[in-house]
N, C-alpha and C positions, 0 to 999 in steps of 0.2 A: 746785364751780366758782364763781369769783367773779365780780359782778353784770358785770364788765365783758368777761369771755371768755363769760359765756353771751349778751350782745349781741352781741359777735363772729360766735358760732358763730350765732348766728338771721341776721347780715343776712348771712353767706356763705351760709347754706341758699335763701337768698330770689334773689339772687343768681344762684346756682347754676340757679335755677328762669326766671332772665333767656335765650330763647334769642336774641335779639339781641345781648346782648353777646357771647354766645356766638361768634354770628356776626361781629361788628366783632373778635373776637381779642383783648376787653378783659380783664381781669384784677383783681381786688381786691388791694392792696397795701397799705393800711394802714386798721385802723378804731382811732376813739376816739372820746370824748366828744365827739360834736360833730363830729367832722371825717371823711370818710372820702377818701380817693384812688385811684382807679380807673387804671390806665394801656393805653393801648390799641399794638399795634404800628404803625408806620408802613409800610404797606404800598400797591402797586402797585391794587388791590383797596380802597381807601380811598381814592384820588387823586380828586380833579377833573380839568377840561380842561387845568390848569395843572404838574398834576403835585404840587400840597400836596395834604395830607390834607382831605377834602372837611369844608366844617363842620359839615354834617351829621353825619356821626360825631362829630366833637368837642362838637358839641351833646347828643347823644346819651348821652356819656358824664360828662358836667356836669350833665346833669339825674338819669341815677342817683346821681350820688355828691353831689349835692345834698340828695336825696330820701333817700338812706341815712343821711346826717350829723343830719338832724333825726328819724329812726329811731332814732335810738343814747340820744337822749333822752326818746323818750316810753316808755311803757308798754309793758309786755310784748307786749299782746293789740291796741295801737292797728295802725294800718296808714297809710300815707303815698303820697296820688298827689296829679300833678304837677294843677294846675290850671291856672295858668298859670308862664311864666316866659321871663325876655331876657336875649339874650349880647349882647356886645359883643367882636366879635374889630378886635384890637389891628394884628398882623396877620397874614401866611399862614404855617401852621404845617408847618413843611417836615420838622422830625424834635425 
């Protein structure tokens, strides 16, 4: 297997082991050096009072796939948790 699907196959197994994404309906869709993308569905069940997807969830899933993208680069054996980190929403994410 080469260095870069046995990173793959490790942060899907880790992933896999997330049950809140579980819960939010997000999905892993792409890993690479450095980068990874998470997509979540836009659901009734993820709204706010307004009816967008609450940020919460969207924060939620920018801090995995932030967390996972610097994954991709360390060490086999390292581990990666969030300590801190800031969004900046642009604005309501409707779909």
């Amino acid at each position: 297997m080469a260095p870069q699907d046995e990173i793959a196959t490790r942060i899907a197994a880790s992933f896999g082991r997330q049950s809140f994404m579980a819960t939010l309906g997000a999905r892993l869709l792409h890993v690479g050096a450095g980068s990874v993308e998470i997509g979540m569905p836009v659901a009734p069940a993820l709204s706010q009072q307004h009816g967008f997807v609450h940020a919460g969830a969207v924060a939620a899933i920018a801090d995995s796939a932030a967390g996972y993208a610097a994954l991709t680069l360390m060490p086999a054996q390292a581990g990666v948790l969030t300590a801190e980190f800031k969004i900046n929403l642009l604005a309501p994410a409707a779909g």
